[in-house]
N, C-alpha and C positions, 0 to 999 in steps of 0.2 A: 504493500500500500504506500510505503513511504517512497519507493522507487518511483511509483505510479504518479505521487505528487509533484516530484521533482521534476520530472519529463514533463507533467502538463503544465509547472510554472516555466521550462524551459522553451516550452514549445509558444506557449503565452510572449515568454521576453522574446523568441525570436520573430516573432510574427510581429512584433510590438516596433520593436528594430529596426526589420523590414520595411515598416511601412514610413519610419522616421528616415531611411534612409532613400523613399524612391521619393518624398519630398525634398528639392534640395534647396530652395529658396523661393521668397515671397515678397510680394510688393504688394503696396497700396496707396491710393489717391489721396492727396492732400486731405477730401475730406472723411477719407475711411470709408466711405459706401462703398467703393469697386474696387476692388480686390482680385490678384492675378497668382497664382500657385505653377509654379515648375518644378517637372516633376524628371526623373530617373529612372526607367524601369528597362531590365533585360536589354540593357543597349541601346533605348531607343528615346528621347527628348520629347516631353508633351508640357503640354501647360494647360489649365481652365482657369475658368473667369465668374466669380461672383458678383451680385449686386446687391447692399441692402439685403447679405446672408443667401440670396438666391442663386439656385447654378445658371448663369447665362451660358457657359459654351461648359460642355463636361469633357475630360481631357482630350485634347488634340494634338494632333503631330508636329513636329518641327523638324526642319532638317531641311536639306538639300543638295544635289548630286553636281558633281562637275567632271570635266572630261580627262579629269586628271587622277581624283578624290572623290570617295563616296560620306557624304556627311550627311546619310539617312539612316543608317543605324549603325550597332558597335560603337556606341558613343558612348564615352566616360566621361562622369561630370568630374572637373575641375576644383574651380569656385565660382565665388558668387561674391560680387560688389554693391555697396547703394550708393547713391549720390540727389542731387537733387537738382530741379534745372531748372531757370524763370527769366523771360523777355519781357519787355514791351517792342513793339512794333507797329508802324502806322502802313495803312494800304490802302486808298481808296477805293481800289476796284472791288473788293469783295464783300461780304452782306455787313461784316464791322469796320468801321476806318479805324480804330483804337483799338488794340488786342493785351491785354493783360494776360501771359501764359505761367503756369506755373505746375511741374511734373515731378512725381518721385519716379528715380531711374535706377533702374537693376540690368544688371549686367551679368549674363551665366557665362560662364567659359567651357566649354567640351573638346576632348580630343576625340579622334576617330580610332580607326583599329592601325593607321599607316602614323599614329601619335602626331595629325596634322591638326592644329587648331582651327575651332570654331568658337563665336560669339554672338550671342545673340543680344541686343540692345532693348531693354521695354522703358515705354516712359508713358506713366501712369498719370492721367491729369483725371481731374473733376469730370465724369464718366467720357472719357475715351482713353483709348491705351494705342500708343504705335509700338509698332515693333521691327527692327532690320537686322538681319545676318552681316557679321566681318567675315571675311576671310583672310588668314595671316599666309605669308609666304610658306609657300611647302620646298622648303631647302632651297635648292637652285630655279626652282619652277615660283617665276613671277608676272606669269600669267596664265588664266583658267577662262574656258568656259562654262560658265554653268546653265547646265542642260535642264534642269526642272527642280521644281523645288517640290515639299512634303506638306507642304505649309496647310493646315487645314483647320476647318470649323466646325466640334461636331456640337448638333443642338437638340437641345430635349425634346423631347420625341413629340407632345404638343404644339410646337412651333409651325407657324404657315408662313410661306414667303410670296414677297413683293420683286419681281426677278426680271431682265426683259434678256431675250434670249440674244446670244450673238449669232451673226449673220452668216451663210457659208462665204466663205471666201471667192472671188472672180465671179460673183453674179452680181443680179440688178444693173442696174442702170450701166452701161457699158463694161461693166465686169468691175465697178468701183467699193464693192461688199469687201469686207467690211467697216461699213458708218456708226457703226451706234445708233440705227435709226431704225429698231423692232421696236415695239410695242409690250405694254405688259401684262400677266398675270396677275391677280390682287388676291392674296388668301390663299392662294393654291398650297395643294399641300408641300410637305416637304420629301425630296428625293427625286420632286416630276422630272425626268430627264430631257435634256435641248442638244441636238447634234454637235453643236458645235459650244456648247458649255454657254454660259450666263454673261453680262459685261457688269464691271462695276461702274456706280457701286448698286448694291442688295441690300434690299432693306428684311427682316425677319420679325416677325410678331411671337414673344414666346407665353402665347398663351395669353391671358389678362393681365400678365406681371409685370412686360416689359418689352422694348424694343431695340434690335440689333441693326446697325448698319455698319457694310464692311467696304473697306476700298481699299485703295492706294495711291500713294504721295510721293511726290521725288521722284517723279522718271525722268529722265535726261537723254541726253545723246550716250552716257556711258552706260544704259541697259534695255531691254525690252519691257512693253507695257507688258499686265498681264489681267487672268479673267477668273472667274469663278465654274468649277466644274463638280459634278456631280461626281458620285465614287459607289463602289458596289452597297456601302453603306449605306441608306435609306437617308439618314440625317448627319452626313459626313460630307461636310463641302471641301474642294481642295482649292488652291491657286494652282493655278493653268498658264502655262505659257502659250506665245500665237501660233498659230500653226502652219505647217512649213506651203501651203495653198499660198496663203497670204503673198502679196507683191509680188506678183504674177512667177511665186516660187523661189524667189530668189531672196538671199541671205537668210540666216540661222536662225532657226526658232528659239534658240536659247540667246544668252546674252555673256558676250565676249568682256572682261574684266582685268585690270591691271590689281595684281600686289601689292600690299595689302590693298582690300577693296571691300566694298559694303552694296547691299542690294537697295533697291526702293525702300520705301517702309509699306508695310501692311497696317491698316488704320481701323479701329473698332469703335465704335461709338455705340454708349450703353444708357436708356431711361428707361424711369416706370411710366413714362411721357412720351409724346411727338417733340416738348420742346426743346430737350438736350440734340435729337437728329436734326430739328430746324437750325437751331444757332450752333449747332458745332463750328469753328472753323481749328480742328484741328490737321484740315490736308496742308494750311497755311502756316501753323504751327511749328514745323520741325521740318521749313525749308527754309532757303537762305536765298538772297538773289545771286544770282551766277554772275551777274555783269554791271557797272552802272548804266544809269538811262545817258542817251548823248544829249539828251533835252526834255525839260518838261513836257510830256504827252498830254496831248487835250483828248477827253470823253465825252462822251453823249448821244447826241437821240441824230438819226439820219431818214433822209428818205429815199424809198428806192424803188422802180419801176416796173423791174421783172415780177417780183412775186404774182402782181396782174395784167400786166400789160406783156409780161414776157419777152421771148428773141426779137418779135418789131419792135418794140420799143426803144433798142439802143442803134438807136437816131440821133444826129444832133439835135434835130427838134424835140423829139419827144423829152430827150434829156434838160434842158432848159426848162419844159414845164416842170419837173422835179427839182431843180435848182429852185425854181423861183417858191415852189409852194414850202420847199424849207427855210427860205429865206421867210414866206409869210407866217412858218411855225415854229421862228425862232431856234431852229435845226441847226448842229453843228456842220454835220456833212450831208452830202449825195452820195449813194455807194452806185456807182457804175458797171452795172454785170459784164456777165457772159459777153463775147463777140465783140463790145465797143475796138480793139483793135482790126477787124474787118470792116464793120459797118461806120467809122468816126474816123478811125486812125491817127498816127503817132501826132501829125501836124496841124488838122480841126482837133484833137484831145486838148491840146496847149490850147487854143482858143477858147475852148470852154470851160477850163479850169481860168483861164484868164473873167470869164463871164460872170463864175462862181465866187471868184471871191469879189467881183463887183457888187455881189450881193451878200457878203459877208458870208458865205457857202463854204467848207472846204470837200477838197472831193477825195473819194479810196476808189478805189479802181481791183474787180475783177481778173483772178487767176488761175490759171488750169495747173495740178501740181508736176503734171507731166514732166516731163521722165518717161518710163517704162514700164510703169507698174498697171497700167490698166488701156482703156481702148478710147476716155474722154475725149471729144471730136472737139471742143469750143477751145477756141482762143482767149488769148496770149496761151500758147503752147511751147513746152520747154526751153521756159525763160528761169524756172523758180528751181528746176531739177539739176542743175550744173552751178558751183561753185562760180567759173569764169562770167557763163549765161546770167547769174542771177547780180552778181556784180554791177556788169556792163547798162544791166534793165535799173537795176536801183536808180545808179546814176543818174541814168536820163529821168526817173521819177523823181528825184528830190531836184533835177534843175525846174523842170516840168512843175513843179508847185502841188503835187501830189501827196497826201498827209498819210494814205495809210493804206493796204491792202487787204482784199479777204481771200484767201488760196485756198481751193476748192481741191474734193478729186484724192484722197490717198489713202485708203481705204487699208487697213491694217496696225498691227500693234510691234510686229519687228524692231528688232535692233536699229534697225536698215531706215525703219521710218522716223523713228525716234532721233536719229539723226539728221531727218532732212527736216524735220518740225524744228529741232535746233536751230539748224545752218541759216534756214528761212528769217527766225528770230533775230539771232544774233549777228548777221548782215543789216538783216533792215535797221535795227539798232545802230549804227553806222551812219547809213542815212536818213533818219530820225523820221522813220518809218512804223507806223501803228501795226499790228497784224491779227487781223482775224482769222480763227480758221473753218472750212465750211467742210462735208461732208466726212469726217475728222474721226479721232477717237475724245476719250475721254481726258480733260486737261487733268492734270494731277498735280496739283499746286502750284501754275504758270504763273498765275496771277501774282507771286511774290518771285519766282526763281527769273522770270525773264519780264522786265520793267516796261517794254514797248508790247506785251501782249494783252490783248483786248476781248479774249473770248470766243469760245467756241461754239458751233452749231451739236453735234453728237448725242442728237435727242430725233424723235419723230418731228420734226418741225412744220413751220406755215406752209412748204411748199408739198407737202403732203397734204394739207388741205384744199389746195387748188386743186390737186390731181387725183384724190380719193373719195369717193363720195364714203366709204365706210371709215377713213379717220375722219372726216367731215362729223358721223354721227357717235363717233367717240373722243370728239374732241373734249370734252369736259370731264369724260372720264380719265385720261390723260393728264390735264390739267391742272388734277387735285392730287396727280401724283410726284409731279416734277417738284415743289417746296421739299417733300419728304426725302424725295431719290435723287434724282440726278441735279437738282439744283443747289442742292445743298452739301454739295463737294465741290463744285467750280458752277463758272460762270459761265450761263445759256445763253449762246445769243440765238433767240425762239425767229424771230423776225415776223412778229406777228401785231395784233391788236388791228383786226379788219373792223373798219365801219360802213362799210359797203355792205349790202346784206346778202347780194349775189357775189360771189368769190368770181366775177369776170372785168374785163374792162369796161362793158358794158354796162353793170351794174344790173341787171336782167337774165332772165329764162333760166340762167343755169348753174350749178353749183352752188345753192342755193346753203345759205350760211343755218345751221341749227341752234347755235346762242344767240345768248339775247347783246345788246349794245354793252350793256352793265357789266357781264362776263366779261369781254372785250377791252374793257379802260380795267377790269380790275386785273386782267392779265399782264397790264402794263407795271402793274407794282409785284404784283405777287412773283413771275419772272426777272431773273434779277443777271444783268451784263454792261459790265462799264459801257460798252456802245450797244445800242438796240435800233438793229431797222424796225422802224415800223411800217406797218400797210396801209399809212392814210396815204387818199389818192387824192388827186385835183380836184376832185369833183364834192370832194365831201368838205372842199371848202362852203358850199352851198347847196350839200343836199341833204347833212346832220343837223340838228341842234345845234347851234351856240356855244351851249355849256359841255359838250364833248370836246367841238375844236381846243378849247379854252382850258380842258383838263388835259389833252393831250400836248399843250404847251408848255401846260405849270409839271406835268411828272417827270419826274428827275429820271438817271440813270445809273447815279451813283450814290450807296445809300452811310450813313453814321452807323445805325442801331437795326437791328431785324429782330424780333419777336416772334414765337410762334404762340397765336391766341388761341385757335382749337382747331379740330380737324378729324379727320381719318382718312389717310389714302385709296384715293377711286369715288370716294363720298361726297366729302368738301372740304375745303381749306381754307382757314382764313387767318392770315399774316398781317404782321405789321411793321412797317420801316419807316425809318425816321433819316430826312435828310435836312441839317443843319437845324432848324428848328420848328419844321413842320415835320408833321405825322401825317402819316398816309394808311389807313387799317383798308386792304380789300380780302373779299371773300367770293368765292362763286360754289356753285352745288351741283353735282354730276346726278343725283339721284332724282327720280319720276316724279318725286314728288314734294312739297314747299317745305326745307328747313327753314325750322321757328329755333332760333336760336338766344340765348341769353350769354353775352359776352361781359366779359371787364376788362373794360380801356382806362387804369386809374391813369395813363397820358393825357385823357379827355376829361377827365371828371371834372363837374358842375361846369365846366364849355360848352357853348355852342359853337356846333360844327357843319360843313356841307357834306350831305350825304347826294350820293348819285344810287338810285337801288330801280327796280323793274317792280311795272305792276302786273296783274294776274294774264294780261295779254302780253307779254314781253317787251310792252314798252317801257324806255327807261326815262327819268327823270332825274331834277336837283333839286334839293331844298336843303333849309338850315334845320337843324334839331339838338334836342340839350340832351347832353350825356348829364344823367342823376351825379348829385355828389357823391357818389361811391364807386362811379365809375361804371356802372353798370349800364348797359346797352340791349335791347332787344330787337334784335332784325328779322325780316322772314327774306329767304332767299329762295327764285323763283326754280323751278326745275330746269339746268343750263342757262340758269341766270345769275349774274350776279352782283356787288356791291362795291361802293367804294366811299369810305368816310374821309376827309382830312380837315385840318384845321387851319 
């Protein structure tokens, strides 16, 4: 009996030991609610993730393979370091101009079974956590590729995802897939599989307790973007590299790296709310800008043609009626599409930049990314795709009086791209060149790492609207998802807010808009990109209301403060941004039927304000109304209609 005791208190302290020793260290957020555990076991790196005591991710892999070294398992932990990390930073382009950051950071160290080191980096802020892999020189070998990583999320098994699938590569529109421009699931469950894996970022609902959003930060020219994929696991997400389809095949799906060297960061953001996913800006947090600016960049609101008027319209004429009506809407720029170097060319263009800023107008001008990578037929063609080429083209644009470009067309997440999105950047930078990018992947911290970028398209956008009658009838459903998903990691440029009610030039017969006006202007706050084409046309200088023209003057495009006041993704959404000392609260409602809603704006309390909102027939109005002294607000929001308060 007494032997019998001995063995089961031995068997007790070993299993006790065991489990003390496959924990090897632990972090947590300044203010103790999220909580991150690394773990040790049989060779292999996991971590989980707490919130407020709850499991948000229950252990998950770490690791990653290169073509030199395998650092996915036979890993022996090392140690473990803390430290602690805190900015300020100003930025105007993104949802805060003012960022107060402050992270507790942990630092694991592992060798491999070739005794080559790894590090993985976490920096735990008030609910988000990033995370990146070092790699240290492996003797004389100082450089690796690394071919795929282990990196994964696994989530409790009640969890539903918010997910939009990535595109197959060399389709759609002349073979320019993949854009970041599918559409989403809302609630689905977890595990549904997508051929070609998910794009970040994901948003995850776990259950009534809390919500997950994953992406990534820091892609550069030194790595490849990367995606969310599905794994035999039901509830086991992993990070996915692009796939070797992509850029019409050409260059490495993995990401080529000099010694010592560090990957992106992987970015978690964790609430028992929407409003930690709305106001996170941690993809801006834990980058740095690469370059200085050559000159203060101007932002703002632009107009531009194509989205209705389309390929006729880049005309010298036609073009001037857009000059001028931004000139009447107090509009920074014109963006000049598709074909203007055919149909205008290099010597009426100077003309008409000479016209635009006669009217205090500046102009960006239309780019194909071309190169090789796909079959895009519209000009300017491979000007933007050669070092020498994109030089030569700058030059003549900054004599030329040209402030900024949008470069359309490059469809992929490669090493390969990631450095032509660079090159493009930090040339036009040079010549004090703004750049937008269109048919694009997802930005991942630009907004801070490269000073002359202005945002990207990499959502289902307005030009989907012209062309779909079925994104036409789920525009709102969409709508109420972008705050949560993809706008709330970078900046959208959506290129929307139609007040036309027919999506043609005509304004008639066809393509007949399904929101109401109120959706419309409140799209223009809720969407948020230092520059935003919008879709007013000439015509709606005098076929809208007054107080639309009038709201689509006074909205900003660059915000102080962002809020999120309530919502649920696919339902409705309703934000609020603050630029300089006005407040702008919009909301709109994707559902069949009138959200009655009770908000608190203590920004507004005992104020009165101008409310723009739709009545039971989609027509929209303005009046003034008092927010109660406590801040409290009661709206009804019509079905695909919706709202817009400011003060």
């Amino acid at each position: 009996m007494k032997k019998f005791t001995l063995l089961f208190i031995s068997l007790i302290s070993f299993c006790f030991l065991s489990k003390l020793k496959a924990q090897v260290a632990e972090v947590s957020s300044p203010d103790g609610k999220l909580k991150l555990n690394v773990f040790s076991e049989n060779g292999n790196a996991l971590y989980s993730v707490t919130f407020q005591g709850k499991m948000m991710l229950e252990k998950s892999p770490l690791g990653l393979i290169t073509n030199e070294s395998d650092f996915s398992k036979n890993l022996k932990f090392i140690n473990s370091k803390k430290d602690v990390f805190a900015k300020t930073y100003s930025n105007e382009k993104i949802k805060k101009s003012k960022v107060n950051y402050s992270a507790n950071v942990l630092t694991v160290s592992f060798k491999n079974a070739y005794d080559f080191d790894l590090e993985i980096e976490f920096q735990v802020s008030d609910n988000n956590i990033a995370f990146r892999y070092s790699i240290e020189p492996m003797k004389d070998r100082l450089s690796v590729v690394v071919q795929s990583e282990i990196t994964g999320y696994r989530f409790p098994s009640q969890t539903t995802t918010f997910l939009s699938p990535m595109m197959k590569p060399m389709t759609g529109f002349a073979r320019t897939a993949p854009s970041y421009e599918s559409g989403y699931k809302a609630d689905a469950e977890l595990g549904m599989k997508a051929d070609y894996g998910y794009v970040f970022p994901g948003l995850f609902h776990n259950g009534n307790d809390s919500w997950i959003l994953l992406s990534e930060t820091g892609v550069s020219s030194l790595y490849c973007a990367s995606h969310l994929d599905t794994t035999s696991e039901k509830n086991l997400y992993k990070v996915a590299y692009p796939n070797m389809a992509e850029n019409n095949g050409f260059g490495s799906s993995g990401a080529a790296i000099s010694l010592p060297g560090t990957t992106p960061w992987r970015t978690i953001t964790i609430g028992d709310s929407l409003k930690p996913i709305v106001e996170t800006t941690i993809p801006f947090d834990v980058v740095d800008p690469l370059y200085e600016p050559s000159q203060k960049y101007q932002f703002g609101k632009s107009t531009w043609s194509w989205i209705l008027w389309q390929d006729n319209s880049m005309n010298y004429e036609d073009q001037t009626k857009f000059i001028d009506l931004a000139s009447k809407l107090g509009y920074e720029y014109i963006l000049i599409d598709a074909l203007w170097d055919k149909n205008i060319g290099k010597e009426r263009m100077k003309e008409l930049i000479q016209y635009a800023k006669s009217k205090n107008v500046e102009v960006m001008l239309w780019y194909n990314s071309n190169g090789a990578a796909n079959d895009a037929p519209m000009g300017p063609r491979n000007k933007m795709s050669s070092s020498v080429e994109r030089k030569k083209e700058m030059k003549w644009l900054k004599e030329a009086g040209v402030k900024g470009l949008k470069v359309d067309f490059f469809g992929g997440d490669k090493q390969e791209t990631m450095r032509l999105y660079e090159d493009i950047l930090s040339d036009a930078n040079d010549f004090g060149l703004t750049i937008i990018f269109h048919g694009a992947t997802l930005p991942r911290g630009w907004e801070v790492m490269y000073p002359n970028y202005a945002g990207s398209e990499a959502v289902l956008a307005s030009e989907m609207l012209y062309f779909s009658e079925d994104v036409r009838k789920q525009e709102a459903f969409f709508a109420t998802l972008h705050p949560f998903i993809r706008n709330t990691v970078g900046s959208m440029e959506f290129g929307g807010t139609f007040l036309n009610k027919f999506l043609k030039k005509s304004n008639k017969d066809k393509n007949k808009r399904h929101t109401t006006d109120g959706f419309q202007l409140a799209t223009a706050v809720l969407f948020q990109n230092p520059v935003q084409m919008f879709a007013v046309m000439p015509n709606n200088l005098t076929d809208v209301p007054q107080f639309q023209i009038d709201f689509m003057k006074e909205v900003p495009t660059l915000w102080d403060e962002t809020v999120f006041i309530d919502g649920y993704p696919g339902k409705y959404s309703v934000i609020a941004r603050k630029h300089q000392n006005q407040w702008f609260v919009a909301g709109i409602n994707a559902e069949k039927t009138v959200k009655k809603l009770k908000i608190k704006l203590p920004m507004f309390a005992g104020k009165t304000v101008k409310l723009i909102n739709d009545d039971a027939q989609g027509n929209s109005s303005e009046k003034e109304v008092k927010v109660n002294d406590k801040g409290e607000f009661k709206v009804e929001i019509q079905p695909n209609g919706g709202f817009v308060l400011r003060n």
